[in-house]
N, C-alpha and C positions, 0 to 999 in steps of 0.2 A: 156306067155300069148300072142296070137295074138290079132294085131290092127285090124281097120279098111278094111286094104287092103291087108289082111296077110301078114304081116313084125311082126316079131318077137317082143314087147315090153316087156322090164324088167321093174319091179315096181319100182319105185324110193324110197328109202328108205330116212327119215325126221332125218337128224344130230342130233342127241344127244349131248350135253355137261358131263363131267364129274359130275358136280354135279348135275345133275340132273338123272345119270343114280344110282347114291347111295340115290334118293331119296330127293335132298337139290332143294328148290328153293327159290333162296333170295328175299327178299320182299324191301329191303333199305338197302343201303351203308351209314357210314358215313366219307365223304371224307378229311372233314376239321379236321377231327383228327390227319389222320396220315400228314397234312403241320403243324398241328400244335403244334404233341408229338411225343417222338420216341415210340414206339410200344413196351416194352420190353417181355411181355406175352399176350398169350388170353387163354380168361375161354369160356367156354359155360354154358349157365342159360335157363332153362326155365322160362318164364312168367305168373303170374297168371292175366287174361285177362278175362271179361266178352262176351258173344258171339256175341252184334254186334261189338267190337272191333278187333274180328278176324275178321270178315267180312268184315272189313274196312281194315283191314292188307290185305287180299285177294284182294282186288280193288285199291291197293297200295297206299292208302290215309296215310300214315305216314313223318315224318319227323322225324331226327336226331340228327341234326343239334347243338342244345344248349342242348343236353343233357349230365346227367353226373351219376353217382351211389354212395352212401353213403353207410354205414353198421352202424346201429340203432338199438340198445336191440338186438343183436346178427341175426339180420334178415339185409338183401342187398334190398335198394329199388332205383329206375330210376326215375329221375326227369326231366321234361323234354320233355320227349319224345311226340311229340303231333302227336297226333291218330285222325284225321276226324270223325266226327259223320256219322255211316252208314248213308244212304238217305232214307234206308226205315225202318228207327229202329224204330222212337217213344218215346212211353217215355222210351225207353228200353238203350237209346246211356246214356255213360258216361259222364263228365267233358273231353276236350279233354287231357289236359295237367295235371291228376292227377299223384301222384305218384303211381306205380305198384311195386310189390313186387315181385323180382324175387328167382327162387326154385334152390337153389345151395345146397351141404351138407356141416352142419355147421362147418367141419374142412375146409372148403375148405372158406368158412366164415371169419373162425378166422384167418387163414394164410391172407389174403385179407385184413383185419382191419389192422394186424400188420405193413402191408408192406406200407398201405396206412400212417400208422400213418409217417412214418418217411419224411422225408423231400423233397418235391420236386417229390412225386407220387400221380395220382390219377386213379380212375376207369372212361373208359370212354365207352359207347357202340362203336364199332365201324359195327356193321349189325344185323340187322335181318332176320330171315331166318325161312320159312316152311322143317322140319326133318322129312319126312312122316308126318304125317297130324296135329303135333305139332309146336307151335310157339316155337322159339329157340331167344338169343340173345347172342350173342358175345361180351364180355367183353374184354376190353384190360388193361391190368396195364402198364400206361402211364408214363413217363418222361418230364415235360412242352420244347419244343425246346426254344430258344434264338431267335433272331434278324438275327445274322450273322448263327447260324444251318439253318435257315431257305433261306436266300442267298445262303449259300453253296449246300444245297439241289436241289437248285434250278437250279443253275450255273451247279451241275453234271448232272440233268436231262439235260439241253440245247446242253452240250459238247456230248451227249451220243445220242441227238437223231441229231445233227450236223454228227457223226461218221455214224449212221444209213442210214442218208441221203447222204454220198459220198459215203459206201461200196455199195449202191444200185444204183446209178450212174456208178460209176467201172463196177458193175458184167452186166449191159446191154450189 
């Protein structure tokens, strides 16, 4: 394509991220999960969501934060999670902070109860995410950390980004 004053111009092409080029765009992180569980699995769930709730996932009106997952009469529901009332819904917006019932298949359910039942696990979201033009959430089966896991954690992140900050020092 020539410019203005015939010089040659290429189009500049707009960086993609990987998950965005499989179709994922996250809508919320939940950060204080993993300072405050070890992570040991993730599930993926679909949500059953009323439509100006998506609408509100889309304007990024969500939070994370104090949420958590149960399994009840053989159904996984999210507590928790509060969802902004769209601004143009009406009488159509939800409760922000009801519970939502998420769509997993029921072995994957049962296995989930069991593991939950035993000691010292729970479910926690830790994102949600647009998968093509479906709401997605991310489950994690969690591990509660300690006092001192969470020092230590902490203490490697600083030695690590300490190491970070002299290799790049060095290679100048």
């Amino acid at each position: 394509m020539r410019g203005k004053y015939g010089i040659i111009i290429k189009p500049s092409r707009k960086e993609v991220s990987p998950t965005e080029k499989k179709g994922i765009k996250i809508a919320a992180q939940n950060r204080k999960a993993f300072h405050d569980y070890f992570v040991e699995d993730r599930y993926e769930a679909g949500i059953e969501l009323a439509g100006t709730e998506v609408k509100s996932i889309r304007a990024g009106t969500l939070n994370l934060e104090d949420a958590y997952c149960t399994v009840k009469d053989g159904e996984l529901f999210v507590h928790g999670m509060h969802i902004s009332p769209y601004e143009k819904g009406n009488i159509f917006n939800r409760d922000p902070v009801r519970s939502r019932r998420l769509l997993m298949h029921k072995r994957e359910i049962r296995k989930l109860h069991a593991l939950v039942k035993q000691d010292g696990y729970a479910l926690v979201p830790l994102s949600v995410y647009f998968k093509d033009s479906r709401v997605k959430l991310e489950i994690g089966l969690c591990r509660g950390k300690k006092n001192y896991d969470k020092r230590a954690a902490a203490s490697q992140r600083d030695a690590k980004r300490e190491i970070d900050r002299t290799l790049k020092e060095r290679n100048r």
